[in-house]
ZADREN-894921 format. One line per field, with one value per residue (C-alpha): x, y, z; residue in one letter; residue number from 1. Coordinates in steps of 0.05 Angstrom, whole numbers. Example, Ala and Ser with C-alpha at 12.3 -4.5 7.8 and 13.67 -1.06 7.14 Angstrom:
# ZADREN-894921
x c(246	273);
y c(-90	-21);
z c(156	143);
residuo c(a	s);
num c(1	2);
END
This chain:
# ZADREN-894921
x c(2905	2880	2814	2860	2917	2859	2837	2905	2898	2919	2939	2894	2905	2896	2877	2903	2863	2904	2887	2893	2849	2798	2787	2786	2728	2694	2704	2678	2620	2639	2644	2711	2749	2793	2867	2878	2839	2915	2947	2928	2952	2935	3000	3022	2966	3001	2972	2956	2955	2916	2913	2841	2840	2776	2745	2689	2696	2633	2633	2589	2574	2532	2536	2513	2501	2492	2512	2494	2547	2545	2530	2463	2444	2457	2422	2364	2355	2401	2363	2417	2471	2428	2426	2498	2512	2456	2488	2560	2534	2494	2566	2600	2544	2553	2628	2644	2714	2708	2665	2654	2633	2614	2610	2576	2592	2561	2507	2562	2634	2654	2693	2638	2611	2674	2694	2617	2627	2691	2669	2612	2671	2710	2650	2630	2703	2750	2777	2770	2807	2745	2786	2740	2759	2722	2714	2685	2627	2608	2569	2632	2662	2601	2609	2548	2582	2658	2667	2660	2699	2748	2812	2755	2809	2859	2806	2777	2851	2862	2805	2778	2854	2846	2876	2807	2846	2860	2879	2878	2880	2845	2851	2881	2824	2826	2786	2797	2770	2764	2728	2720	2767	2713	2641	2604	2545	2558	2638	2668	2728	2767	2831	2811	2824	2902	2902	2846	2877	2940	2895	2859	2911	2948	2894	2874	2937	2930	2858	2850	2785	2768	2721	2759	2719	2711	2673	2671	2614	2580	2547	2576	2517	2466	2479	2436	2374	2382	2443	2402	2383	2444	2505	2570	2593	2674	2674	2643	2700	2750	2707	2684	2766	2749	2713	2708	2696	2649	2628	2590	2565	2519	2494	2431	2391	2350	2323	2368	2300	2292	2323	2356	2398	2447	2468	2516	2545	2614	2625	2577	2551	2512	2477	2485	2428	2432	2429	2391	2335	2307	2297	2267	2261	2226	2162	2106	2060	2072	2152	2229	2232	2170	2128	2165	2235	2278	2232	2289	2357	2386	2463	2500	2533	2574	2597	2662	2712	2745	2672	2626	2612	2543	2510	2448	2411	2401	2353	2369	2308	2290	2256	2314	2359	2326	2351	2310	2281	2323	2304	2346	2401	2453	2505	2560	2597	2667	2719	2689	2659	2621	2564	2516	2461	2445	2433	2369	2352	2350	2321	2263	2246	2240	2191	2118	2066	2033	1968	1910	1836	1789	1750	1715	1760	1735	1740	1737	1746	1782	1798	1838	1849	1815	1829	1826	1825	1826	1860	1934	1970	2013	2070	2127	2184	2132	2083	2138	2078	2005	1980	1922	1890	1830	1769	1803	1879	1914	1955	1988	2042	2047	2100	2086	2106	2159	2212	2201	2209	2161	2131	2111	2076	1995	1946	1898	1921	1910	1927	1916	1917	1907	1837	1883	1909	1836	1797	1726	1723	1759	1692	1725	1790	1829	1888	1935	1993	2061	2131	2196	2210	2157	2105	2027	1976	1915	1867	1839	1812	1754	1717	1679	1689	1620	1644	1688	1733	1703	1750);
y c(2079	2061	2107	2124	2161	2208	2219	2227	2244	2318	2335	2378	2446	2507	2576	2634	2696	2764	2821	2837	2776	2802	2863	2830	2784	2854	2893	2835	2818	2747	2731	2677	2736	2731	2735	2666	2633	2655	2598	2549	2569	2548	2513	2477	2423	2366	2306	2232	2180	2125	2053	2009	1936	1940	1939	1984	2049	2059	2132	2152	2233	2273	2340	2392	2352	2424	2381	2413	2468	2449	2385	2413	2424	2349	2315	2371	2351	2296	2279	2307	2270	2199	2210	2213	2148	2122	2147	2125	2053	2047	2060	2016	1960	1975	1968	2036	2050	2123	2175	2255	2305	2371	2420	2447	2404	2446	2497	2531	2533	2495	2445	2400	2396	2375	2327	2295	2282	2252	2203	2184	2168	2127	2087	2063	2065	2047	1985	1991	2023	2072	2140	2196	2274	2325	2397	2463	2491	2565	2539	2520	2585	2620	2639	2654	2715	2742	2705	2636	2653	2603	2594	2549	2522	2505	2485	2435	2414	2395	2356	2322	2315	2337	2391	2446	2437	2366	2327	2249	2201	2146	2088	2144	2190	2257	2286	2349	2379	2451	2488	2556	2615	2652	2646	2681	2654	2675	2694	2644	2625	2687	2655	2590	2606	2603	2536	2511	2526	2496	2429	2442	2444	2384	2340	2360	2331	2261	2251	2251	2209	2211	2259	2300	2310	2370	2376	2452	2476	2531	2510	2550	2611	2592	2514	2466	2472	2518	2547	2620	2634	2599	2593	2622	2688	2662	2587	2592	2627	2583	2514	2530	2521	2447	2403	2348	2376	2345	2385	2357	2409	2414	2483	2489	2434	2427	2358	2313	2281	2346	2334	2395	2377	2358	2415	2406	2469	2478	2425	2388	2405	2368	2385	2338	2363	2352	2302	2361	2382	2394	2463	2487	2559	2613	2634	2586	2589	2531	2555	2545	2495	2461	2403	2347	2367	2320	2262	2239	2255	2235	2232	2197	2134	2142	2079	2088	2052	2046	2036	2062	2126	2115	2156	2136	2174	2141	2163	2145	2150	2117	2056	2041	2061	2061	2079	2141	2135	2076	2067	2128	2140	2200	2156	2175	2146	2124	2144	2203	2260	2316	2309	2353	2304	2335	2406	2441	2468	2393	2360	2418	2407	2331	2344	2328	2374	2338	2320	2329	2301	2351	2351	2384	2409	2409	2473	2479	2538	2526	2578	2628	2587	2555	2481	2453	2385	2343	2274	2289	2310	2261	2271	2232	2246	2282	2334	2396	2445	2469	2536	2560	2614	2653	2690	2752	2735	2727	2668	2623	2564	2506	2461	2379	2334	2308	2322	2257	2209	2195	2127	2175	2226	2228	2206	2267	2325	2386	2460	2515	2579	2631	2671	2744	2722	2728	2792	2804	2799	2722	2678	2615	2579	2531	2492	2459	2416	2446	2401	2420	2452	2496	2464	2463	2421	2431	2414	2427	2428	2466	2500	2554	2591	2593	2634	2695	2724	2791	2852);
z c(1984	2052	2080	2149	2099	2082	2163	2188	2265	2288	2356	2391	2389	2435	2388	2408	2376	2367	2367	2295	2286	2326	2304	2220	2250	2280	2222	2176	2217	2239	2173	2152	2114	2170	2175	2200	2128	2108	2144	2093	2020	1954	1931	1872	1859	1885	1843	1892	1831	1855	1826	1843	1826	1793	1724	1746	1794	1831	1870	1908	1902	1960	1991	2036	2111	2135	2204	2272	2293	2361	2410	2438	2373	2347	2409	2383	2320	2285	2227	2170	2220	2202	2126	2119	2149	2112	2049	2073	2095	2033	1993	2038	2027	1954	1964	1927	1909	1917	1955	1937	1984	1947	2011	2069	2123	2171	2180	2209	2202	2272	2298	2323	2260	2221	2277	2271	2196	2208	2258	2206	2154	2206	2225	2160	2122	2172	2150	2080	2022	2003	1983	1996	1979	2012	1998	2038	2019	2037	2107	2116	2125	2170	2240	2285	2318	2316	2386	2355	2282	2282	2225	2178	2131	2190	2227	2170	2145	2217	2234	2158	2150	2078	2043	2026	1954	1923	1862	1850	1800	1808	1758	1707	1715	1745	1805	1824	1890	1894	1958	1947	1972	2027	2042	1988	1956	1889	1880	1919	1869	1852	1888	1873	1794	1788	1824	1787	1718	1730	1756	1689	1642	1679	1672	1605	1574	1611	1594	1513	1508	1582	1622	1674	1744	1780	1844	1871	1923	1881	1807	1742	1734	1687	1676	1708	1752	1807	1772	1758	1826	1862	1813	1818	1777	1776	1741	1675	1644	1664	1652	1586	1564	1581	1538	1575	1637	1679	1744	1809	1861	1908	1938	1910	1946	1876	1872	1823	1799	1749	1689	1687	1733	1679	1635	1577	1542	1527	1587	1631	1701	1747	1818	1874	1909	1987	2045	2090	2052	1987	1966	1889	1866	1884	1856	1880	1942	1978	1987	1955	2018	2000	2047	2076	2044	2096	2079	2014	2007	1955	1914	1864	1844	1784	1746	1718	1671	1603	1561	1621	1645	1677	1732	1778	1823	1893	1960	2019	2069	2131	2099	2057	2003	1929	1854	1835	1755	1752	1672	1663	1684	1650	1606	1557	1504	1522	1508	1517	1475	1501	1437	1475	1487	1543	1522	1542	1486	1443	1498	1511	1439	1436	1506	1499	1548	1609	1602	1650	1654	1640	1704	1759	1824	1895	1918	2002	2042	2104	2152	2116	2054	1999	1987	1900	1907	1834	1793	1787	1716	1676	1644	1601	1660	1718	1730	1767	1785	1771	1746	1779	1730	1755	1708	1728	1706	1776	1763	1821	1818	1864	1862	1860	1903	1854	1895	1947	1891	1834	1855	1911	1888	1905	1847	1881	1890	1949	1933	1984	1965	2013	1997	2023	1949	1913	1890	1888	1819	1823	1807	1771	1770	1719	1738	1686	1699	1676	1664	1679	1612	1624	1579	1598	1595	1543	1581	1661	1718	1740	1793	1806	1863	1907	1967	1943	1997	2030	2029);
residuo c(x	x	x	x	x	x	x	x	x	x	x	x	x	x	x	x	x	x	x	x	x	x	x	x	x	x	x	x	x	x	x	x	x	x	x	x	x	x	x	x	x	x	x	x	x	x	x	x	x	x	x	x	x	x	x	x	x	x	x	x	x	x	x	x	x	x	x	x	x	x	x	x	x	x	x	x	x	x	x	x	x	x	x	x	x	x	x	x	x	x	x	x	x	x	x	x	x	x	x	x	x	x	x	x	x	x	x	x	x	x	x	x	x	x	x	x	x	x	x	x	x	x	x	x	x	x	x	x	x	x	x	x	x	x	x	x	x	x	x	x	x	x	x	x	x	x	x	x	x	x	x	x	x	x	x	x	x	x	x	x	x	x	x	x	x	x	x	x	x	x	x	x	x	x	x	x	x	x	x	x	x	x	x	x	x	x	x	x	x	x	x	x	x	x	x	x	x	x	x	x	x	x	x	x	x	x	x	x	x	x	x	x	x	x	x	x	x	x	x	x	x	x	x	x	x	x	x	x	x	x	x	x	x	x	x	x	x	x	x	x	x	x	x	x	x	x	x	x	x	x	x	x	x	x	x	x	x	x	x	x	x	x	x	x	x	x	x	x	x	x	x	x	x	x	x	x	x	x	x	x	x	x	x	x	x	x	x	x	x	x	x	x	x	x	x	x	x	x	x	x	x	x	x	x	x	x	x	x	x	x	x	x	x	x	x	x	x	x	x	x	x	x	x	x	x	x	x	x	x	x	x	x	x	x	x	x	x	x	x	x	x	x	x	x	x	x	x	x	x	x	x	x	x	x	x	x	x	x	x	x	x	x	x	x	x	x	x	x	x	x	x	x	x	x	x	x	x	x	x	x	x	x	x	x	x	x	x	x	x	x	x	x	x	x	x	x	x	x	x	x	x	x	x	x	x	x	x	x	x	x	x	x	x	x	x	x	x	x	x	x	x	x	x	x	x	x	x	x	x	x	x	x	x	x	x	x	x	x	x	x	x	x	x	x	x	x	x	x	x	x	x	x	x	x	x);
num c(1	2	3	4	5	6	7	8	9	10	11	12	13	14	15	16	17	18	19	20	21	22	23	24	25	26	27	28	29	30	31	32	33	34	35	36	37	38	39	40	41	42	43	44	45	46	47	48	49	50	51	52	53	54	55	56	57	58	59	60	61	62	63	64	65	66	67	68	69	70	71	72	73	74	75	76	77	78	79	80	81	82	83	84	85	86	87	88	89	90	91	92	93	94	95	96	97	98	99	100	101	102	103	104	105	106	107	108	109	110	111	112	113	114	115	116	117	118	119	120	121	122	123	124	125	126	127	128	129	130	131	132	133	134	135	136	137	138	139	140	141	142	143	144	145	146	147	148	149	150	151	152	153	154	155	156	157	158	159	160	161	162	163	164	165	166	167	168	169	170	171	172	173	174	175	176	177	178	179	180	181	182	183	184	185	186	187	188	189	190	191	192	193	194	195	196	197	198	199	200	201	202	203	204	205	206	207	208	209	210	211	212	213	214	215	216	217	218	219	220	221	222	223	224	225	226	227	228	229	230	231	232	233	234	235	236	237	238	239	240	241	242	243	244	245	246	247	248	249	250	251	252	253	254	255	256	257	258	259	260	261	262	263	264	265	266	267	268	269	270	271	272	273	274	275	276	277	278	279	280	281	282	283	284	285	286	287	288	289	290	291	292	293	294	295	296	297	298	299	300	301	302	303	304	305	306	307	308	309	310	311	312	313	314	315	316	317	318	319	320	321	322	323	324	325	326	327	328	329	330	331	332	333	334	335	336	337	338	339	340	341	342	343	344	345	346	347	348	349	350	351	352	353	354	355	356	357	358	359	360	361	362	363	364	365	366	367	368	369	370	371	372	373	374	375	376	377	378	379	380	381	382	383	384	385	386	387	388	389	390	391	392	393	394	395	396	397	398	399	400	401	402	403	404	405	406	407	408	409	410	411	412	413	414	415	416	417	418	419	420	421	422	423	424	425	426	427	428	429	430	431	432	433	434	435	436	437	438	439	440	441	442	443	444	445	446	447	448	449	450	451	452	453	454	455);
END
């Protein structure tokens, strides 16, 4: 099916606000529960079967542009605007049958923003037969004020020229596209549910032996990194029904080079992390949105067919696009089985600890902070943080700089940690390296501290 059947062009259209609108967009805050969301109901899944003269489906999969909500704001800043159509091109270049976008368009629900990431999809797919499906994401629903709340589903149906709700089949297998009912960061499929079942249960009986795909915004709660702090109360029931369920979302911003971010229980989830910034949790000094987190976006591309089910992990920077721990990429046995080889808990206990030199670390005192300088960790996958342990049992986490790619990361290594943190009684200080499983390094590194901080 032709890219342009999935971009059909809308008529512009003059909104008139009532009232009663109005006065729901007051009473909510500017939020999107609004009565216009109404205008665009969750029918019957209507199913698009697609057929792709190929042996091999490549798809691309990325999410969460979090695109400018206005035009002074993109000639501002347009640096999430360029790693889309780096990602697009790059899935152009690699002439992918198939692209996934799991949400958040925007930073805000406007527009501009939708009509930006269309015009990115017609200048590197125009012309071709890529099929891309689109979903919202819960930026997608945010207003900055009342004044600017606009109908978001209309709005994006209009403009993307996608239903907020779809269902292919491409090459017999079955994508389903699911954006979720409102704007909530946690709850966001209540009225999603119905529809999604009846999707579900559809697919189920057409795909004996074959994964089924479903790409929704928010992650399951408690599945795959990033899934504690940012996953959604109102999937897990439902999904766990589903054997061979296989879900992509984004949200989280977690960097796809943990490998957590494939979880399989009683289906499989993974995180798309984002083509904005990288986040990580909370809980270490230098920040969830840690140094240089626009430097690497990053996404998918899944390998698909009859005997393949492969899926890599690609960056796409300003120097070039690159294959991310391209010696491992996530595979499954077709047809296809969910055998739980990716389970934490048989993967944590197959994981070796990172190892560290015992050494001496530089310690510098710089203005307000205190500087640890020593050789890098090492690890079997990659060093995720450092513990910093003092004499007196304060104990301080720093992430790594994983997150911009492995063949990146520094062979020295630069904590600050601000002295405000330190006691009088902190004299000494050991730091080990700690993996993503949460193992820790035997040995150290050292220092003592010369100049304690005055309180």
């Amino acid at each position: 099916m032709p890219f342009s059947a999935f971009l059909t062009v809308f008529t512009s259209t003059v909104w008139t606000f009532s009232a009663k609108y109005v006065r729901l967009c007051l009473r909510n805050k500017g939020s999107s529960v609004c009565q216009a969301e109404k205008e665009i109901p969750m029918r019957k899944p209507k199913i698009q079967r697609i057929s792709i003269d190929t042996p091999l489906l490549k798809i691309g999969i990325i999410s969460d542009t979090q695109l400018p909500p206005t035009k002074g704001g993109l000639r501002k800043k347009d640096t999430y605007l360029q790693s889309l159509r780096r990602a697009l091109a790059a899935f152009r270049d690699m002439q992918a049958d198939m692209v996934l976008f799991a949400g958040d368009i925007g930073d805000l629900g406007t527009r501009f923003s939708f009509r930006t990431y269309r015009h990115a999809l017609h200048e590197a797919f125009d012309g071709t037969p890529t099929v891309v499906q689109t979903i919202m994401g819960n930026h997608d629903y945010w207003n900055k004020s009342f004044l600017t709340a606009i109908p978001h589903r209309l709005a994006f149906r209009r403009i993307v020229g996608q239903s907020p709700w779809t269902h292919y089949v491409v090459n017999g297998f079955h994508f389903i596209g699911a954006s979720p009912n409102c704007g909530s960061m946690t709850a966001g499929y209540k009225k999603v549910l119905p529809w999604l079942k009846e999707a579900l249960d559809t697919a189920a009986a057409e795909s004996e032996g074959k994964p089924i795909f479903v790409m929704t915004h928010n992650q399951p709660r408690d599945t795959c990194y990033g899934a504690d702090e940012w996953g959604d109360d109102t999937l897990d029931e439902l999904f766990s029904g589903y054997p061979n369920l296989i879900s992509f979302s984004g949200h989280s911003h977690y960097s796809i080079l943990d490998e957590r971010s494939v979880w399989q229980g009683k289906y499989t989830v993974f995180s798309t992390q984002s083509l904005s910034y990288t986040e990580l949790e909370t809980g270490k000094i230098n920040g969830t949105i840690p140094p240089n987190a626009e430097e690497t976006p990053m996404g998918f591309l899944l390998e698909l067919s009859e005997d393949t089910f492969r899926l890599r992990r690609l960056c796409f920077t300003e120097n070039g696009v690159t294959e991310e721990k391209p010696d491992c990429p996530w595979e499954f046995p077709m047809p296809y089985q969910n055998d739980g080889r990716y389970a934490f808990d048989k993967r944590k206990a197959a994981n070796r600890p990172p190892e560290m030199r015992a050494q001496t670390a530089q310690a510098v005192l710089d203005g307000g902070e205190i500087r640890f300088t020593f050789d890098a960790g090492t690890d079997d996958d990659f060093v995720h943080s450092y513990k910093v342990l003092t004499n007196d049992g304060k104990e301080f986490l720093f992430f790594s700089d994983f997150y911009n790619g492995l063949t990146r990361m520094r062979a020295r290594v630069t904590l600050a940690l601000p002295v405000s943190q330190l006691s009088k009684t902190s004299q000494s200080v050991r730091i080990y390296a700690v993996d993503s499983w949460g193992e820790q390094s035997v040995d150290f590194a050292e220092t003592v501290l010369l100049q304690r901080p005055e309180k």
